[in-house]
N, C-alpha and C positions, 0 to 999 in steps of 0.2 A: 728314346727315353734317357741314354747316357748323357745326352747336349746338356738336356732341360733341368736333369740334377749336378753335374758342373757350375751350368748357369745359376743356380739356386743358391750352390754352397760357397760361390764366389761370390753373390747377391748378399748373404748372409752375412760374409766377412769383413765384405765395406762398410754394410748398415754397422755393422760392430765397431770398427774403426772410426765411422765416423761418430757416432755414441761417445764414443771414451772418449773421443778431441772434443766434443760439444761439453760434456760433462768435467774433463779436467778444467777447460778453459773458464767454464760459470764460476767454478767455484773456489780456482784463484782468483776469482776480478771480483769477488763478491765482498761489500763493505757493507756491517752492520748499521741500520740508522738508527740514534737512541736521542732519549733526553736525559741531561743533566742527569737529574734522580736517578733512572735505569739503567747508566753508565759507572753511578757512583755505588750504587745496591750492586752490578753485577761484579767491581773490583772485589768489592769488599765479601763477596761468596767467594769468589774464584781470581786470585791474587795474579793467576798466570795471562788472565785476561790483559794484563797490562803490554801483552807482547801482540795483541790483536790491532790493526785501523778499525776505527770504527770513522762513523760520520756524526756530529750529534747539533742540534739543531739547538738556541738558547736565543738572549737579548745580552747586548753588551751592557753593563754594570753604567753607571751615567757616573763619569770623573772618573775611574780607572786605568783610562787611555792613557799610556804614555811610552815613546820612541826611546830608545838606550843610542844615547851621541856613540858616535864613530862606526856604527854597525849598523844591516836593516834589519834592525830587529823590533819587533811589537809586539808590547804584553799589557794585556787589558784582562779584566776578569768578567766571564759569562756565568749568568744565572740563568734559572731554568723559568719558565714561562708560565707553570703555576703555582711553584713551589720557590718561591724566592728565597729560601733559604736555603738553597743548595747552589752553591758556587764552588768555582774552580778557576784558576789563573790559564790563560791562554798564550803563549808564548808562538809569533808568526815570523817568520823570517822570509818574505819578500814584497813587493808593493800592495799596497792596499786596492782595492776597488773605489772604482771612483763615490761609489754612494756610503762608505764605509764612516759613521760616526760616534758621537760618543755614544750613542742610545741609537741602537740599530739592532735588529732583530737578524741573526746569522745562522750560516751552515758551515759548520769547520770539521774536516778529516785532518786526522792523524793519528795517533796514540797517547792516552793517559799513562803517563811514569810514574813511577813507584812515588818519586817526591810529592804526588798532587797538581803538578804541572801538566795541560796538556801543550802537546808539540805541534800545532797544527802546519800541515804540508799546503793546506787548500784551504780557502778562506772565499766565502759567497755572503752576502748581504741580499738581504729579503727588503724592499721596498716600495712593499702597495700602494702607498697613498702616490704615488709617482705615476702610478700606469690608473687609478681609479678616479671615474668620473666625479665631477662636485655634483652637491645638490644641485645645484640651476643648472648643469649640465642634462642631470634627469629625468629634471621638469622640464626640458625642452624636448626631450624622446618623447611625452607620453600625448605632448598636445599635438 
């Protein structure tokens, strides 16, 4: 009977250990995903939020795009996808994606700063009509 409660409470310990490493580790890697709106409602509750990544999904502004000479840097302004009137400047500092244009629908992490500027670290372009079939494409499955 002494093994089998050794074995238990050493049984016990790991499960434990490994708990805390599973649980520390989610919830450093965890990035909030918002839109425009929910990003700009939650600064303006809670100002410290500005110290948070978040991930926030929008459409690039159409004529906004533009590169700053001598640097990789890109600042385009993102609206939000049902509320067009909430925008915010985008500031990216490394190579674009190849699908990335002036009117492209995007997923950008990094953090909103206090000036209204977001920093983004990661920059993703959404581009359905690339992978979706045409209509006569369709119409050829169904016959």
């Amino acid at each position: 009977m002494k093994k089998n409660g050794r074995f238990m409470v050493g049984l016990v310990g790991v499960a434990a250990v490994v708990t805390y490493l599973i649980w520390t580790g989610v919830s450093e890697t965890m990035v909030y995903y918002m839109t425009p709106v929910e990003l700009v409602e939650r600064v303006s509750e809670d100002p410290t939020f500005h110290e948070v990544g978040v991930k926030v999904g929008g459409m690039v502004v159409q004529g906004t795009y533009a590169r700053v000479e001598g640097e990789l840097l890109h600042v385009f302004t993102v609206r939000d996808l049902v509320d067009e009137s909430v925008t915010f400047v985008v500031e990216y500092r490394d190579a674009l994606p190849d699908t990335f244009t002036d009117d492209v629908e995007v997923v950008i992490e990094g953090k909103l700063r206090a000036d209204g500027v977001f920093e983004a670290t990661t920059l993703l372009t959404k581009c359905g009509s690339r992978y979706e079939a045409s209509p006569e494409e369709l119409a050829g499955i169904d016959s």
